[in-house]
N, C-alpha and C positions, 0 to 999 in steps of 0.2 A: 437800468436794472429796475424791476418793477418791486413793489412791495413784497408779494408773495416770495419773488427772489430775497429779500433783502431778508428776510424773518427768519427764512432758511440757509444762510449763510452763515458758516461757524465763524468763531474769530480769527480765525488765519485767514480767513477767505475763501476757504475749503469748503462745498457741500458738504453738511454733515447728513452724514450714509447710519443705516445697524449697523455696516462691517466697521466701519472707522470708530463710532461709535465702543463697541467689542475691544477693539485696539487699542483703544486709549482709556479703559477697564480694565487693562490685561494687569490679573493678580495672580500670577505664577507664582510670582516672586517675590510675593506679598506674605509680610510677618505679625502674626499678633502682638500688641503690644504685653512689655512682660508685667504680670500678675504683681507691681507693688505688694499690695497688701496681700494678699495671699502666700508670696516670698518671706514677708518677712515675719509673719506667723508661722511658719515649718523655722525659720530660722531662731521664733524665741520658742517653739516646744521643743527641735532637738537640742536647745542651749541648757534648759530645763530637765528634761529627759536626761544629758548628759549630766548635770551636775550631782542629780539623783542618786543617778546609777558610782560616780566617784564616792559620792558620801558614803553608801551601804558597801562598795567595795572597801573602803578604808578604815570602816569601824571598826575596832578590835573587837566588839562586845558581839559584834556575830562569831566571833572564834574562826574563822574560814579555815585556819592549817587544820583544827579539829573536822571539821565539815570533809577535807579532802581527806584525812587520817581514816572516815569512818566510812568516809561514802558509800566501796567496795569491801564495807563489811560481811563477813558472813553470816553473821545476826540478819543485821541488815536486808541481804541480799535473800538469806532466807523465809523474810518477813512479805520481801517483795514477790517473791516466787506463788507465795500464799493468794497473797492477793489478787495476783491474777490469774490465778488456776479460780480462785474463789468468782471474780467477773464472769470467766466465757462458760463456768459448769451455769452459774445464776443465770448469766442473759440467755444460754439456750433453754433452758429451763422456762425460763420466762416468756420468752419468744413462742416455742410449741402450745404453751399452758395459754399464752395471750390469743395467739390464734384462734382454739378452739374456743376461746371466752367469747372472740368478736364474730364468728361462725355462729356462736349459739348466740347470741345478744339478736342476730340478724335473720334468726330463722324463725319461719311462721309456730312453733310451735311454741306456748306461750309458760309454760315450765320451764326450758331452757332459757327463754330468756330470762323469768325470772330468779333463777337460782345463778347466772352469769351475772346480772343486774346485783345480784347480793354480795354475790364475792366482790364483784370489784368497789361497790360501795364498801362496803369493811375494811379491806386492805388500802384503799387510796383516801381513806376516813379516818386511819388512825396514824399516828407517826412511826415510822421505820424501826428507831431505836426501841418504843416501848413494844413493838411485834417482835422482836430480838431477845430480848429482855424476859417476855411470856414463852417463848420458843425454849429456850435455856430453863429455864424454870417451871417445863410443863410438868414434872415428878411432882409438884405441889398439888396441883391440880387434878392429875391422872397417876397414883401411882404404879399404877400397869397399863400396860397399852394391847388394846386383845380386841380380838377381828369373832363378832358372835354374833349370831341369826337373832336379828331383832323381836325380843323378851321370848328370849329362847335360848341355847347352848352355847359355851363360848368355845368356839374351834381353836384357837391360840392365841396364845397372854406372852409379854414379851416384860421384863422388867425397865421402865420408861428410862431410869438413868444408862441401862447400857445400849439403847435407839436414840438419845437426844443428848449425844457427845458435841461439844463446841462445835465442834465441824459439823454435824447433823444440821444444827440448829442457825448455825449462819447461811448455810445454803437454803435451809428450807425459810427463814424469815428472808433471806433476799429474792430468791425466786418465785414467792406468793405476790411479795409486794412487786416486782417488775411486773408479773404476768398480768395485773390490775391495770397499770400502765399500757405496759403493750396492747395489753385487749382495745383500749380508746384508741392508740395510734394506729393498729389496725384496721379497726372497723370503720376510720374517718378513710384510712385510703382504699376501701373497699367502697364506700360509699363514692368516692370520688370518681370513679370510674358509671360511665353513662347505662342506663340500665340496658338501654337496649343490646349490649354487647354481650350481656346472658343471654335474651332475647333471641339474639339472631343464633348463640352459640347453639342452645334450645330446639332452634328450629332444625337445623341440623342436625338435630340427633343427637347431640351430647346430653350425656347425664348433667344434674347440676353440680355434683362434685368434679366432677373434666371439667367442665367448664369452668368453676371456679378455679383448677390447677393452672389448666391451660388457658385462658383468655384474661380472666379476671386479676388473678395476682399480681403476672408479670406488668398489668398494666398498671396495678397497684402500686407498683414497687415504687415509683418516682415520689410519689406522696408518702408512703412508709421510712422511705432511706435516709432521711433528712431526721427527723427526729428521733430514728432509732439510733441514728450516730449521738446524738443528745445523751441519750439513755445511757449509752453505754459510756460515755465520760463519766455521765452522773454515778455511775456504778459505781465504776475505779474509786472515786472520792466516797460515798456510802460504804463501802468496805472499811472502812475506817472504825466504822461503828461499831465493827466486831469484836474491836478490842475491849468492850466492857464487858464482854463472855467471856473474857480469857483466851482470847483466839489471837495466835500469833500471828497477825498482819503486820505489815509495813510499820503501821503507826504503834503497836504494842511492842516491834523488836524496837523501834528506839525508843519507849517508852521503861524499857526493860534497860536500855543500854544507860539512858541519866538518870535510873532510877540508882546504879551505882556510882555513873562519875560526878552527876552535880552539875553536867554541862546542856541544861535544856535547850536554849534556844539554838545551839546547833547543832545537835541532835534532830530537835524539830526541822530546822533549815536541810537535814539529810532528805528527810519526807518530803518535804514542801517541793525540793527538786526534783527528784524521783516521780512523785505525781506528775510539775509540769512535762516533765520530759514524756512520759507517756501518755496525757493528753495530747499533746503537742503534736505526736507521731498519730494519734488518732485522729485528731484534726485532718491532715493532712490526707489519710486512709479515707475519711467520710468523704472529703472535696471530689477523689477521684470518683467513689461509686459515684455521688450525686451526677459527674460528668458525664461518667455511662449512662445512666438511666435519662439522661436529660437528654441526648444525643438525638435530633430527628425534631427537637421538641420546635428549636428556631433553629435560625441561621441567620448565618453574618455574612452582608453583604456591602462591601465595600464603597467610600462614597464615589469610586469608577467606575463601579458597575452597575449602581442605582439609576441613571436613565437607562440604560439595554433592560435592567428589571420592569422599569416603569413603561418601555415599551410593548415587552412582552403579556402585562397585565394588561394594556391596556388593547390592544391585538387580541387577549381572549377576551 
């Protein structure tokens, strides 16, 4: 046997080949080893997690019989109904009013932008509560409210307390302040999309308005849906705030209901659930749009089929 034989001989005595090689590699049936340390950290957070959750189930000082006694109150329930009738009148509001804020922000005409530029600085400048609070108590300020040809005749005068009823005044402090908002989330996912695709919409004949319906928005929508799902959680819990206008929300029906029994913190724990519950189903609602909108964006491709992919790219 000469050298070069000798060098190339495996230890059994076997020429060692690629295919023998392959063979005695073969990890079919090859197991990771298991995550120690990462095992036994899920095992001290749900240990943790679980003891948590025993402790605040077994307090008596949360009252939990009262919490289920009151849950499906009609107080309650009617505080809840407010409140969301108050979210989708505020976010459409908010939504249309934002739109046109991020349409003028982005248009060559330099008065719209700056009168857009002003509103949403003031609204997103000041805090929600005190725009509530001045909304409610604009009679101080205006004691009539009247539509007249500038330093000229007033067409008609409206007495300010019977236009800026609780309910006036919390939709219109929460839909100024969204539409502030929405305008920036708008006009980033307006931006987000590549100019040229007005461009080419353009070339073909479209108005700028069509094209913005038709090419521009839809392709907006994946950068818009994501934080307008935000938004609208953030509502649900901003609603809250209406309750220092005397507006019967969620939080002012139980705030009415321990204002007799004496039982706040489960009372409050009625709220506190009720919100999560409908975040929760929100949550849930955002994940799917973002799926749609997202859909085409990648793709999953399995580690079986990654060489035929790699083949294929590499073939074009």
């Amino acid at each position: 046997m000469t050298a070069a034989q000798t060098q190339n001989a495996s230890p059994s005595g076997d020429a060692a080949s690629p295919s023998g090689d392959a063979a005695l590699r073969d990890v079919a049936n090859a197991h990771k080893a298991f995550p120690v340390g990462r095992g036994t950290l899920w095992l001290v957070t749900v240990l943790i997690a679980g003891n948590f959750a025993w402790i605040i189930a077994n307090n008596e000082n949360f009252g939990w019989p009262i919490v289920a006694e009151y849950f499906f109150n009609p107080t309650v329930m009617s505080g809840l109904y407010v409140s969301l009738g108050l979210t989708v009148i505020a976010m459409f509001i908010g939504v249309v009013l934002g739109l046109l804020l991020a349409i003028a922000r982005l248009s060559d005409d330099a008065l719209a932008r700056s009168l857009a530029g002003l509103f949403i600085w003031f609204f997103r400048g000041t805090p929600l509560l005190v725009q509530l609070i001045f909304w409610y108590n604009l009679s101080t300020l205006f004691p009539q409210l009247s539509i007249t040809i500038p330093f000229g005749p007033t067409l008609a005068s409206w007495d300010t307390n019977s236009v800026i009823t609780p309910m006036t005044a919390a939709i219109v402090g929460l839909a100024l302040n969204e539409a502030a908002y929405m305008a920036e989330i708008i006009r980033g996912g307006l931006l987000s999309v590549e100019r040229g695709q007005s461009e080419t919409a353009e070339a073909f004949g479209m108005t700028r308005i069509r094209a913005l319906w038709r090419i521009i928005i839809p392709q907006a929508m994946k950068s818009i849906v994501p934080p307008t799902g935000n938004q609208l959680i953030s509502m649900i819990k901003a609603t809250s705030l209406v309750s220092v206008i005397a507006m019967a929300d969620l939080l002012y029906s139980v705030q009415s209901i321990y204002n007799r029994t004496f039982e706040i913190v489960p009372m409050l724990m009625v709220a506190v659930i009720w919100y999560l519950l409908i975040t929760s189903i929100l949550n849930v609602g955002q994940g799917y749009i973002e799926r749609y909108y997202a859909r085409g964006d990648r793709r999953t491709v399995t580690p079986q089929a990654k060489p035929v992919v790699a083949q294929q790219e590499a073939a074009h």
